[in-house]
C-alpha positions as CSV (number, residue, x, y, z in Angstrom):
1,X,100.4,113.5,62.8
2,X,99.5,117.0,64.8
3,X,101.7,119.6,64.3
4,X,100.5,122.2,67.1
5,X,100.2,122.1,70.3
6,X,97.0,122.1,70.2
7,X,96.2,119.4,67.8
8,X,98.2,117.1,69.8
9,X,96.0,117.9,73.1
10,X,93.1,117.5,71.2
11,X,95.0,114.0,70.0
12,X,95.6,113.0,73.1
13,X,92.1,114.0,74.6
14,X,90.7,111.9,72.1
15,X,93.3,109.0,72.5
16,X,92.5,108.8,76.3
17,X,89.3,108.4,76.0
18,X,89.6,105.0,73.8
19,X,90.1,101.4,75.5
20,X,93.4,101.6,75.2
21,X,94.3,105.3,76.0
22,X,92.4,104.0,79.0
23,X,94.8,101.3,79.9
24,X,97.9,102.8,79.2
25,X,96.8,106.0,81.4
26,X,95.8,103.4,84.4
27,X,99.1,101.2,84.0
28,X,100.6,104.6,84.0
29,X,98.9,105.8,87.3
30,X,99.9,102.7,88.7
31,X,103.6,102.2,88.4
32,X,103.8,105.9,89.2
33,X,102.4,104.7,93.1
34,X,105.0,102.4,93.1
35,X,102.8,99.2,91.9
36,X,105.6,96.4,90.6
37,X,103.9,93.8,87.8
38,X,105.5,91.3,85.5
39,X,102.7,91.3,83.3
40,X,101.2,94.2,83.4
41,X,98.0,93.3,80.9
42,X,97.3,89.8,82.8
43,X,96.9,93.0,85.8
44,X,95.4,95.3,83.8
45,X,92.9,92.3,83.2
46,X,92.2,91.1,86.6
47,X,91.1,94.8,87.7
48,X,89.1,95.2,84.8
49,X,87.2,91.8,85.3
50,X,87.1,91.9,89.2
51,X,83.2,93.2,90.2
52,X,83.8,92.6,93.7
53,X,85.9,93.6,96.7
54,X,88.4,90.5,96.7
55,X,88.1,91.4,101.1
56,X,84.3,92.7,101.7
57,X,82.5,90.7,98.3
58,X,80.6,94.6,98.4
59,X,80.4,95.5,94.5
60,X,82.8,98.1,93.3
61,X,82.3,101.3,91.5
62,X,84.8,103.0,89.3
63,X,83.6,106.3,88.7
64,X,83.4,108.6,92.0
65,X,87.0,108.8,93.1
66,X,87.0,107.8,97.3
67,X,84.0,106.6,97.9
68,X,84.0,103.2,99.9
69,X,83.1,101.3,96.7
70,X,85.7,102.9,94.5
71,X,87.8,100.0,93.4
72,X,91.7,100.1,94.4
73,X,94.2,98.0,93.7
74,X,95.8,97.5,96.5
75,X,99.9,96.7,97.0
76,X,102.4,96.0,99.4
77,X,104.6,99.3,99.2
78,X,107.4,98.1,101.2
79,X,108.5,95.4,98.6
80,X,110.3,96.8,96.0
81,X,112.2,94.4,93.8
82,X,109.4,91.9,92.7
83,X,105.6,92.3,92.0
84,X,103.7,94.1,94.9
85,X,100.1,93.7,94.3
86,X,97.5,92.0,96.9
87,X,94.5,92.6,95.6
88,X,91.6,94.3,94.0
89,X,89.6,96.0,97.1
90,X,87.3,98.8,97.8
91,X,88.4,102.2,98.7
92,X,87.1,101.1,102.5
93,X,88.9,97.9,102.5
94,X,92.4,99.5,101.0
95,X,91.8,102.3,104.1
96,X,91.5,99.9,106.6
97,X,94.1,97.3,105.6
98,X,97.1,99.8,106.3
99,X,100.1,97.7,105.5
100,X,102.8,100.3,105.5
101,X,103.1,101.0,109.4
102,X,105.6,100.2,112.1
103,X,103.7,97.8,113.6
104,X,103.3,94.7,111.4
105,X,99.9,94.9,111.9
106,X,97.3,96.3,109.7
107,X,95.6,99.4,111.0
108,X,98.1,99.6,114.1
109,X,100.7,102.3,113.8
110,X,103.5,104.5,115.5
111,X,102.3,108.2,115.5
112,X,105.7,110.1,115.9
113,X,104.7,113.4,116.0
114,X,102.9,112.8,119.3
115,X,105.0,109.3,120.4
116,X,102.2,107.1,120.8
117,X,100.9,104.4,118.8
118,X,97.8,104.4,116.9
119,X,94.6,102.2,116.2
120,X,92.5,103.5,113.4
121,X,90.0,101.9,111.5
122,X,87.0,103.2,108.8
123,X,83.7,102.0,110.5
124,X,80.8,102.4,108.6
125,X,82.4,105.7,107.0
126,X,83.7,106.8,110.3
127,X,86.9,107.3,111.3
128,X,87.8,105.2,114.6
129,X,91.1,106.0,115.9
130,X,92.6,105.2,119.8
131,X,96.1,106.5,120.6
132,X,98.2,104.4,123.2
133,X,101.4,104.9,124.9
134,X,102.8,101.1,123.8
135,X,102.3,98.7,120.7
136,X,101.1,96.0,122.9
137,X,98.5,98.1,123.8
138,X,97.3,99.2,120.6
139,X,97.6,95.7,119.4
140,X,95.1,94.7,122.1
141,X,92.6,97.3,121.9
142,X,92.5,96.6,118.1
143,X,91.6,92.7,118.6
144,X,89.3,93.4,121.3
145,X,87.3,96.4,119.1
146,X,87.2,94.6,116.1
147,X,85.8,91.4,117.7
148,X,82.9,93.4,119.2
149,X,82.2,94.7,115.8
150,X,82.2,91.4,114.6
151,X,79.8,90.6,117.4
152,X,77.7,93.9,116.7
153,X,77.3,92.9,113.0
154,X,76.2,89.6,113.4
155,X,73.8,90.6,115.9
156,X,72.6,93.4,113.7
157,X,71.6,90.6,111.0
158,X,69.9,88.5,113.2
């Protein structure tokens, strides 16, 4: 067993580097964001074994922290008493699929510093946002945006 301080952070160096220094330093990461699981190997599992946003089908990285492929797993922070987790996404995907606002609906939300609601949206790495003086508006604007991106996209394939 190290007896120094300096043997155990050479211990523990060591130790996070292995598989399961690994896990336990993920599983670690994850309940310290507030991410709820009742079994947290099963979890630990699925993101290991998921290649593929579970949203976008793009193929996830794990190395380069925030890039769009960078693979999140994504939760529902306002439950609190009962496993949270939604899926296994890409850093894009996580971005865009804001679940934590006022509204209710992703990617809408109240901006209180400046009283006005707020679309915003990652498009092709850029940042889209539209401010509005009432939900309804912003609500609007975002169905009618992303359904000309849809359109765009499609028309880009073709």
């Amino acid at each position: 067993m190290p007896q120094t301080k300096e043997d155990v952070a050479a211990y523990n160096r060591k130790y996070y580097r292995t598989p399961a220094g690994k896990k336990t330093n993920r599983i670690g990461k994850w309940k310290s964001r507030g991410i709820i699981s009742d079994d947290w190997d099963a979890l630990h599992e699925r993101y290991l074994n998921t290649l593929h946003c579970e949203k976008c089908d793009v193929l996830l990285t794990d190395n380069n922290p925030r890039t769009r492929t960078t693979k999140c797993l994504d939760h529902d922070h306002t439950i609190k008493d009962r496993e949270n987790v939604r899926g296994v996404l890409c850093h894009a995907c996580n971005l865009n699929d804001k679940c934590t606002n006022t509204s209710g609906v992703p990617n809408v939300s109240y901006n209180k510093g400046i009283d006005r609601w707020r679309y915003q949206k990652m498009v092709n790495g850029v940042k889209h946002r539209k401010y509005f003086k009432t939900k309804a508006d912003a609500i609007r604007y975002k169905y009618h945006y992303e359904c000309c991106q849809s359109i765009i996209e499609k028309d880009s394939r073709s």
